[in-house]
N, C-alpha and C positions, 0 to 999 in steps of 0.2 A: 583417608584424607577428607576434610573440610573445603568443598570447593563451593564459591562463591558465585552467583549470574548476575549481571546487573545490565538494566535500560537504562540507559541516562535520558532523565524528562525531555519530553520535544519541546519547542518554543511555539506555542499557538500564535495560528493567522486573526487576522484585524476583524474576522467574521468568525470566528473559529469559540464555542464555550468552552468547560473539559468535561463537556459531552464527547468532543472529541481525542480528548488523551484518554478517557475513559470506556473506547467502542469496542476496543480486545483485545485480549493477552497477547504478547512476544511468542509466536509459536518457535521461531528459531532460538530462543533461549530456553522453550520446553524441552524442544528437539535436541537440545546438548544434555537438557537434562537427563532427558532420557537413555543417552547412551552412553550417561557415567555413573549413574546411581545403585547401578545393583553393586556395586564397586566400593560405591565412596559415596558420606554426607551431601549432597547437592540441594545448597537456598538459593532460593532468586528472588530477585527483589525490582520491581519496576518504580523505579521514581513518579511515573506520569500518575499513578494511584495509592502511592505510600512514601513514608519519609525513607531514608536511607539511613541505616545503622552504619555508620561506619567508624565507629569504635569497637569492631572484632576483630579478631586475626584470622580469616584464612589460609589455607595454606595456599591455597590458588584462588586468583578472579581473574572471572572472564568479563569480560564489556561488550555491550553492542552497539556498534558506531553507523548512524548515518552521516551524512557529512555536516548538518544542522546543527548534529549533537556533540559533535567532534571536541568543539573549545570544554562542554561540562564534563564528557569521559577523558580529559587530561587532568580536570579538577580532579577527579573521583581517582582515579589510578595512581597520584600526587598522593595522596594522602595515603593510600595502601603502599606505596613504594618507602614511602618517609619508615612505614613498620617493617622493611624486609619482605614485604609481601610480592610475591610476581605476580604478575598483571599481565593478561594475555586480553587484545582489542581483534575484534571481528567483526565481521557484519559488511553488507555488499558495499561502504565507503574503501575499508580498507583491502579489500579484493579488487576493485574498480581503482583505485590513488595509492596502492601503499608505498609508494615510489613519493609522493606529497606529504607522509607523515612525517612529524619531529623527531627525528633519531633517539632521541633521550625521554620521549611520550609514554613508549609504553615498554615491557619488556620481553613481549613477543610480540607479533603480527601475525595472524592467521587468517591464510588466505583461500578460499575456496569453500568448499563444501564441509561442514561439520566434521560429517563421516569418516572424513578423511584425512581428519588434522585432529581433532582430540583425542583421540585415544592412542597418537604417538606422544603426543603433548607433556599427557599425565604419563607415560611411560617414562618419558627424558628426564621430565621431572623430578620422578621419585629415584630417577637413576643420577640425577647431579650430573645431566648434560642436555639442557637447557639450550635450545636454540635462540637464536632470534628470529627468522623466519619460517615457519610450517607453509608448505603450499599443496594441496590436494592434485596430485598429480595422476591417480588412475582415473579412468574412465566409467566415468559413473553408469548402472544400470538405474532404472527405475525400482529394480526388488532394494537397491542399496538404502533407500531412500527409508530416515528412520522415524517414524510417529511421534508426534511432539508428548509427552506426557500431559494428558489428560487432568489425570486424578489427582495433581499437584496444586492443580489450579485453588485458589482462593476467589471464587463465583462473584461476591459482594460487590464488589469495587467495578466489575464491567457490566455493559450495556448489554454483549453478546459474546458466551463462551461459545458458541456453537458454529466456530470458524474451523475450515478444511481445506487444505490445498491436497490438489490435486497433480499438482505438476510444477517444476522449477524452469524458471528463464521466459523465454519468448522467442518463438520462429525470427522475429522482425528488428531491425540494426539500425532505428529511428534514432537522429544524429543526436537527440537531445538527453536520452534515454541512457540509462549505464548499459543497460546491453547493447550498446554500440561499440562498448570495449570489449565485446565479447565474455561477458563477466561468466559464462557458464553459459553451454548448450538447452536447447528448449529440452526436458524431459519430463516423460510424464511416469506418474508411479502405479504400481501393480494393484488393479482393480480391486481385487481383495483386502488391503492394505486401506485404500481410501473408507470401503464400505466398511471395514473395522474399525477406523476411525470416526464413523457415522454413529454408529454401533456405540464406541463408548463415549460422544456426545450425548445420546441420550433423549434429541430430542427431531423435531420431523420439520425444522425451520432450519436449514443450512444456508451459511455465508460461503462460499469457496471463493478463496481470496488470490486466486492465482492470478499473476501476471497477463495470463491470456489461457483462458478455462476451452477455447477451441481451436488453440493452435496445432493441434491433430486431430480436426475432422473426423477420420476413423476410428481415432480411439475413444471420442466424446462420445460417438454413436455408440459403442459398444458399453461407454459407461452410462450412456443415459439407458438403455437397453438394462441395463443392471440395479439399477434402483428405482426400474418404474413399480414393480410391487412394492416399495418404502412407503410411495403416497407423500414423498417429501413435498416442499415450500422452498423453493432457492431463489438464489440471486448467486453472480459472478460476472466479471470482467471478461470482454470479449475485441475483437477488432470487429471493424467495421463490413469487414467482408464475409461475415456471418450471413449474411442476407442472402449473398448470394447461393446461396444451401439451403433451397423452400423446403427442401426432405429433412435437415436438422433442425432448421428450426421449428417444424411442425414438429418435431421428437421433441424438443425441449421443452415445448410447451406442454405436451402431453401429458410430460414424468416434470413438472412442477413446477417451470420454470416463474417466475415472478415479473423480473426485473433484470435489467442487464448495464452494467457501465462498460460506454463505450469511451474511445479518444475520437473523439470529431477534432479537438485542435484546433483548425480554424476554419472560420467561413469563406474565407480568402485562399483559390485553389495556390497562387502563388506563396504564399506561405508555409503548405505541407508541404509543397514540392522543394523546396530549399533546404530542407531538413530532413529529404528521403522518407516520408511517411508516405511512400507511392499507393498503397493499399487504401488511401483516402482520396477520394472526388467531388464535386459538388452532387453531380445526378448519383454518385453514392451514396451521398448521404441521403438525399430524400428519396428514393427508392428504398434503402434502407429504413427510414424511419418509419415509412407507410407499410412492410413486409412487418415491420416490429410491433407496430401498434394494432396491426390486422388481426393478430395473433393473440390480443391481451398482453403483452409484454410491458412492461413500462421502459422508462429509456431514463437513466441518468449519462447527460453528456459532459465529458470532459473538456475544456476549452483551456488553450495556453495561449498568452497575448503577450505580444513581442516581438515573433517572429519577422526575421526579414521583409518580409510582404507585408505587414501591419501597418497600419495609421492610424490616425485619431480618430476617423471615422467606420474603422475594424468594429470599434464597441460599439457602436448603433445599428450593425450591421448586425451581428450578433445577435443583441437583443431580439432585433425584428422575425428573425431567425429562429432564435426560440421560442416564441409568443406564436409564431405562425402554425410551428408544427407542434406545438402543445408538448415540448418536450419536459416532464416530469418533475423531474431535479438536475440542477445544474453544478457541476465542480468546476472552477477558474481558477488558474493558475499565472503566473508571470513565468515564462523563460527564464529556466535559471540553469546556467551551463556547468554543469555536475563535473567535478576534477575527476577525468580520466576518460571522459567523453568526448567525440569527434568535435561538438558544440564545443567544446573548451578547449581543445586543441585549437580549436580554429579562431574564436572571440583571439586567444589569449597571443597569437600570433599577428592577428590587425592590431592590436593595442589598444581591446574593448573592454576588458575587465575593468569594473570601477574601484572592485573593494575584494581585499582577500579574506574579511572579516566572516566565516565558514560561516557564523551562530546566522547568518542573514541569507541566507544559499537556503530558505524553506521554499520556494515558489511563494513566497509574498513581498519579499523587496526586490529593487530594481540593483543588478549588481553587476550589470554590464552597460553599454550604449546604445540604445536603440537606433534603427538605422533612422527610420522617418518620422521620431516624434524625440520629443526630452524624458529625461526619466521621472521628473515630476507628473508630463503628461500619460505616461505610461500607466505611473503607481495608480493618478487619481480614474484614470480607466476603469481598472481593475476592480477597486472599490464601487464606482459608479455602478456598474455592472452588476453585483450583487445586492447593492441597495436594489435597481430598477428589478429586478426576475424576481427578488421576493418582495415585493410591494405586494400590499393586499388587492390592488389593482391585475398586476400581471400574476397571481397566484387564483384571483379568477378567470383571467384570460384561458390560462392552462390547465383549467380543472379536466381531467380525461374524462373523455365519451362514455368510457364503459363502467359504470357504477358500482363493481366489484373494487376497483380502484383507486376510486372516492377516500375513503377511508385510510389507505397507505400514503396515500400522496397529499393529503391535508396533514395526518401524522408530523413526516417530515417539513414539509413547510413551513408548518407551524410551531408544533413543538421542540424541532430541532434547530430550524434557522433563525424563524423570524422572531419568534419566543426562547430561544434558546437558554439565554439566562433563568429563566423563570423555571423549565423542565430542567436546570441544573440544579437549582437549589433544592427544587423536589426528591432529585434524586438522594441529594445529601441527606434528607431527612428521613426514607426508606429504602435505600442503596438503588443503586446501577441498576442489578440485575433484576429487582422486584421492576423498577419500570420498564426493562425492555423486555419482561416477560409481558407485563400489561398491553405495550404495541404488538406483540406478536397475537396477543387472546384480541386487540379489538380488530386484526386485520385476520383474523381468521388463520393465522400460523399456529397452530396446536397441532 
């Protein structure tokens, strides 16, 4: 069989170059790849870095849907269905909403885990009994858990193949979040497994792109214990309660660690607390930031603005906030209440939703009511906010202390944000991967 993967292109934020569609491959569409190819033909094709052929006949296409992307994989599944082609949509939208998709969108719905829905898929299929719903219903271990294919990869086009997860989901049922619909258990995968996938990366600068990289304490210990002979260069997503583990994070630091993104959220404790992110506090955060940065660590924080407790004066507060504690780089987001999440149960029952229009559900427009500002003054926040922290002002404000640092944190700043455009067109001229090989040799990731 000819089966077919496709990303349908995201729609970049008002700060956003396609340095950012361009930072790394779909590994959940590797990971299918992976566990139908010794079988059967399997291309994939990411819109965010190539055109889309879609003038062939597969016999199967798969799609990957976030909710952003939802309105272009109807485009895209539309014109495969027009040839007799089925069309199977996945991806954590339709696991989290598939109860909110168009009956007549696609012609399955696969729900859950990979593992555990394609390869009945292609079975029904080539037997002429075709569901329309697959849902993953055994109980996943971490050995299940299947390695994206690697060696498929076409390098050119991204900034960084050298992304690894190490675990699915998140301990933590933050209202705003799809794991509030419980979209899949926190699990983490078999140490061997990850270091194989390090292994055939190939290189000693890892991304581990997990949802929450120490949502088991014990198990991080034991993996950071496991690749401290690698001599790796990391970075990964963590909560904020990390700090309070002086004995991990001193391990993290040890065996490589870089840089960490946390969700601070907001500076406003009334705010996390509305939305059940109780593992966030104000003396958490700055008790944390000071354990983080004591360490060499850098800090990219996460901010969402919107939240019930916010006001117009949330973004100056912010800022000051950031500036103060020298935190490194900053992510901002707007609230945007994700169909199948507690937030959107609950907006969509006060009769706060402003737009069902999904392509605008990126965390950059305003698509609900805010409680105590309008949504013009929310949007223009938002913007504000990233103008002021990359100003060449507040980018020397926050130049870190520690001079190994220097180097990675002007990198981004500069070349990513605030010159963004300009390291885009660089890129185009000697690909993706030639310049983020360049940022890793000037920050010393070899």
């Amino acid at each position: 069989m000819y089966i077919k993967l496709i990303q349908p292109r995201m729609i970049k934020r008002p700060m956003d170059t396609d340095l950012k569609i361009h930072m790394a491959p779909p590994l959940g569409l590797l990971t299918i790849a992976n566990i139908l190819r010794k079988e059967h033909r399997v291309v994939l094709e990411n819109e965010n870095v190539q055109l889309l052929h879609l003038d062939d006949k597969p016999d199967l296409v798969g799609i990957s849907v976030t909710v952003d992307v939802l309105p272009r994989a109807m485009e895209i599944a539309a014109c495969y269905r027009k040839k007799g082609v089925k069309v199977v949509a996945g991806g954590i939208h339709v696991t989290c909403a598939s109860h909110l998709i168009p009956e007549d969108a696609f012609d399955v719905l696969c729900i859950g885990a990979a593992e555990g829905t394609w390869p009945q898929i292609v079975r029904d299929f080539q037997q002429g009994t075709l569901q329309k719903t697959y849902r993953c219903t055994a109980r996943m271990q971490g050995r299940d858990i299947v390695s994206p294919a690697y060696d498929m990869l076409k390098t050119e086009p991204y900034l960084y193949c050298n992304v690894v997860h190490t675990s699915r989901g998140c301990p933590f049922r933050c209202d705003f979040c799809y794991n509030s619909s419980n979209a899949q258990p926190y699990l983490n995968r078999e140490i061997e497994d990850v270091l194989a996938d390090i292994k055939a990366i190939g290189s000693r600068h890892i991304m581990f792109i997990d949802d929450n990289f120490t949502g088991n304490p014990v198990w991080t210990k034991k993996f950071l214990e496991a690749i401290r002979p690698l001599k790796l260069k990391w970075n990964a997503a963590v909560s904020i309660n990390v700090a309070q583990d002086p004995q991990l994070l001193d391990l993290m630091r040890e065996c490589g660690c870089e840089s960490l993104f946390i969700g601070f959220e907001s500076v406003n404790p009334a705010s996390v607390a509305n939305v059940h992110k109780n593992q966030n506090t104000m003396i958490a955060y700055e008790k944390a930031v000071e354990a983080i940065h004591s360490r060499g660590i850098m800090i990219n924080a996460s901010f969402v603005f919107g939240l019930d407790g916010d006001t117009k004066e949330t973004f100056h507060a912010t800022l000051k906030w950031i500036v103060k504690n020298r935190i490194e780089t900053v992510t901002s987001h707007i609230l945007t209440p994700y169909p199948g999440t507690v937030l959107h149960q609950q907006m969509q029952k006060d009769g706060r939703i402003l737009t069902e229009d999904l392509s605008l559900y990126n965390t950059a427009h305003v698509v609900f009511r805010p409680m105590h500002m309008t949504p013009e003054e929310l949007y223009d926040g938002y913007v504000w906010i990233y103008k002021m922290v990359y100003s060449w002002k507040n980018i020397l404000r926050r130049m870190p202390k520690c001079p190994s640092q220097r180097m990675p944190y002007l990198l981004f700043n500069l070349l990513y944000r605030k010159y963004g455009r300009l390291t885009d067109w660089l890129c185009r001229k000697i690909t993706y991967q030639r310049i983020g090989y360049i940022a890793q040799r000037l920050t010393r990731y070899v």
